[in-house]
N, C-alpha and C positions, 0 to 999 in steps of 0.2 A: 209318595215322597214326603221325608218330614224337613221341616224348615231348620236346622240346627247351623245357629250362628258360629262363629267360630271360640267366643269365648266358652260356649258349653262344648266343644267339641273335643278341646284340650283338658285334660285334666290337672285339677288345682297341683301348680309347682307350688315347693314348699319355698317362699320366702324369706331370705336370711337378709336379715337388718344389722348391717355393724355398725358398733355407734361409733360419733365421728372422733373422738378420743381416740380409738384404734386407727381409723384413718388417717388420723394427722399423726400419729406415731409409726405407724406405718410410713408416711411421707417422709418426714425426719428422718429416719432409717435410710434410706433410698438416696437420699439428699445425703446423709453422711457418706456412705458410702462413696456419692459420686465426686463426692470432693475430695476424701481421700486420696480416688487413686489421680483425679488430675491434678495436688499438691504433690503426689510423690511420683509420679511418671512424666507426666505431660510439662507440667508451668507453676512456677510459685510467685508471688509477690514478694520483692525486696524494697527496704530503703535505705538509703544511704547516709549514714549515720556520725561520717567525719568528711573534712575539706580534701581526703588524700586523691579523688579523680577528679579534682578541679587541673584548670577550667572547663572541661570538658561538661563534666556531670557536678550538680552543687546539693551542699549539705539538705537533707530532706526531700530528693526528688525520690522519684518510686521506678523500680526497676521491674518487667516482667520476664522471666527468665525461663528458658528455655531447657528442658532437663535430659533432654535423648540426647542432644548435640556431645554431647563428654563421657555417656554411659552412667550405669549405678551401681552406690555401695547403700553400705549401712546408713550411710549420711543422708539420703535420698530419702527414706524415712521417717514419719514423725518420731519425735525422741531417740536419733539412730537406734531402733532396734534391727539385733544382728539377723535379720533371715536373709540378707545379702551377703554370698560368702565372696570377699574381697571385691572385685572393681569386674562388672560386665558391660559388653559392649563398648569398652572403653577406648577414648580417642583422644588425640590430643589439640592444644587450642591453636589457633591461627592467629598471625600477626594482627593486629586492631580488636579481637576478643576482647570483651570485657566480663571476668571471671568472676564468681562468688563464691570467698570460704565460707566456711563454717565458724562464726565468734568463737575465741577463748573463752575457755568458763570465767566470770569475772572470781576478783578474790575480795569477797570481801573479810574482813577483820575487825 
C-alpha cells in the first residue's frame, strides 16, 4: 500500500485568476441590472417638489411608490422607452390614493 496524500491524488486543476477590475465590473453590472428592474417594476423614489398635497404631505418630503398597484406603460421606464405597448395590468385608484404623474417637460427659452 503506498501512502498518497490527497493533494497528489488529484490532478493539478488549472487555476483561473480574474483580476478584480473584472470583478467589480462584473459586480456593477449585476447591481445595475438589479435596480433597473426594481426602479421600473417594483418602487421608485419621489419627492415632492410643490405645496399642492399640503397639509397632508409638505414641500421636499420623499415618497416611496409603489408601481404594480396601477399597471405599466412606457412611463414605467427609464426615459419612457416604448417596449410597453399601451397600459398592462391596468387598474384604477381608490379614494385616499395618492398618485404620481410624470413632470411636463419644462420650456425653457
Amino acid at each position: 500500500m503506498t501512502d498518497i496524500t490527497p493533494a497528489e491524488a488529484l490532478p493539478d486543476a488549472p487555476q483561473k485568476k480574474k483580476s478584480e477590475t473584472l470583478d467589480f465590473l462584473g459586480f456593477l453590472l449585476k447591481l445595475g441590472i438589479i435596480v433597473f428592474v426594481i426602479r421600473s417594476f417594483i418602487a421608485a423614489p419621489f419627492n415632492i417638489p410643490s405645496e399642492s398635497m399640503m397639509p397632508r404631505l409638505l414641500v421636499g418630503d420623499y415618497l416611496l411608490v409603489s408601481k404594480w398597484n396601477y399597471g405599466y406603460s412606457k412611463y414605467s421606464l427609464p426615459f419612457s422607452v416604448p417596449l410597453i405597448p399601451g397600459r398592462i395590468m391596468a387598474d384604477t385608484p381608490e379614494r385616499g390614493d395618492v398618485v404620481v404623474f410624470k413632470a411636463p417637460p419644462s420650456q425653457h427659452q
